[in-house]
C-alpha positions as CSV (number, residue, x, y, z in Angstrom):
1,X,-4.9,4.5,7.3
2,X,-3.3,3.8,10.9
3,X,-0.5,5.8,11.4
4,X,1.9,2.4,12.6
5,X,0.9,1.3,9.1
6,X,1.7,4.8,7.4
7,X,4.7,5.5,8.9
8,X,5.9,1.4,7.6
9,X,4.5,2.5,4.2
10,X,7.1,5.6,4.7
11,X,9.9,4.7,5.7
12,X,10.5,1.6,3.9
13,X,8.7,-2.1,2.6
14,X,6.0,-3.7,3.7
15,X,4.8,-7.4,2.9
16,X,0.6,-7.1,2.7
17,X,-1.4,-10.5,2.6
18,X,-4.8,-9.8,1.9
19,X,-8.3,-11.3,1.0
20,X,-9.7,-9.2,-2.6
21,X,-13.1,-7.9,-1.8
22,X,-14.2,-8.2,-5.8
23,X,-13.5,-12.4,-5.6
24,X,-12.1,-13.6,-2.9
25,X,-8.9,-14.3,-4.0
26,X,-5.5,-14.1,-1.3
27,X,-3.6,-11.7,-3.1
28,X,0.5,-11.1,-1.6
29,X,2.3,-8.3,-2.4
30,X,5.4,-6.0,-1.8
31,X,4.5,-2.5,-1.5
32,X,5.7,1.3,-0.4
33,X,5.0,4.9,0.2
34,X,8.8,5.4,0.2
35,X,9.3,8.3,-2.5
36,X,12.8,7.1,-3.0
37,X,10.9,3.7,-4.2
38,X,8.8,4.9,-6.2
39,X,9.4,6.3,-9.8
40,X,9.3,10.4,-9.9
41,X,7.1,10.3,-12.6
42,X,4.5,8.9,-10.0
43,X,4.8,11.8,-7.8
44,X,2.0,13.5,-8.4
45,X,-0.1,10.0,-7.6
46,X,1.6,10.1,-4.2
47,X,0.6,13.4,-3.3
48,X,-2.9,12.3,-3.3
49,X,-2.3,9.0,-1.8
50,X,-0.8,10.5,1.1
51,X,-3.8,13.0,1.3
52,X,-6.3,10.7,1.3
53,X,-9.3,11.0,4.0
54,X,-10.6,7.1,3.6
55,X,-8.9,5.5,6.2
56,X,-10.3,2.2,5.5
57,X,-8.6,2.2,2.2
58,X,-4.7,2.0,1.9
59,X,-2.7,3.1,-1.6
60,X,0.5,2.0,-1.8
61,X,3.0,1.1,-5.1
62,X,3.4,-2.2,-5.6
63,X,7.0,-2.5,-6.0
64,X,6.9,-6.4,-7.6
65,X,4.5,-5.2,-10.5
66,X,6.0,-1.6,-10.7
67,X,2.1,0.4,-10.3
68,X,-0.8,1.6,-7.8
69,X,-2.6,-0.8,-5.6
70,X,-5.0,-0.6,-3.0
71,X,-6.5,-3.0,-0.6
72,X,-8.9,-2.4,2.4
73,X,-7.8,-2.6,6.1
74,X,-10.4,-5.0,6.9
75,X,-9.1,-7.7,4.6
76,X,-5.6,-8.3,5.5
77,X,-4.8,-11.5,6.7
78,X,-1.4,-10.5,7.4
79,X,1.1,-7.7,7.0
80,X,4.9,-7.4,8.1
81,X,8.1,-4.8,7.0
82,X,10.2,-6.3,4.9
């Protein structure tokens, strides 16, 4: 993951448009790596988000649906803070 794109995911919101890779479909959605976002029970999930060497793949929760998601850099159409 870039670090511009990290340190949005960080700090605060970020609006991802984005092509799936399993069908094709645009997919929109809300997501975070703020820990003051996300629910402490999911903690321990951000601990290895964070540490994650694939930097082709970004983790982030998905504030709108309240769980994990994960979309590849290469597939996003667009992508603004909120």
């Amino acid at each position: 993951m870039n670090e511009e794109l990290l340190q949005m995911l960080t700090t605060g919101q970020v609006r991802v448009v984005f092509t799936k890779r399993t069908n094709g479909i645009i997919r929109n959605l809300l997501g975070t790596l703020n820990r003051t976002l996300i629910p402490p029970e999911q903690y321990t999930t951000l601990s290895t988000v964070l540490a994650s060497r694939n930097p082709n793949l970004v983790v982030l929760w998905d504030i709108e649906v309240n769980d994990w998601r994960s979309f590849y850099i290469s597939s996003v159409i667009k992508l603004f803070p909120v």
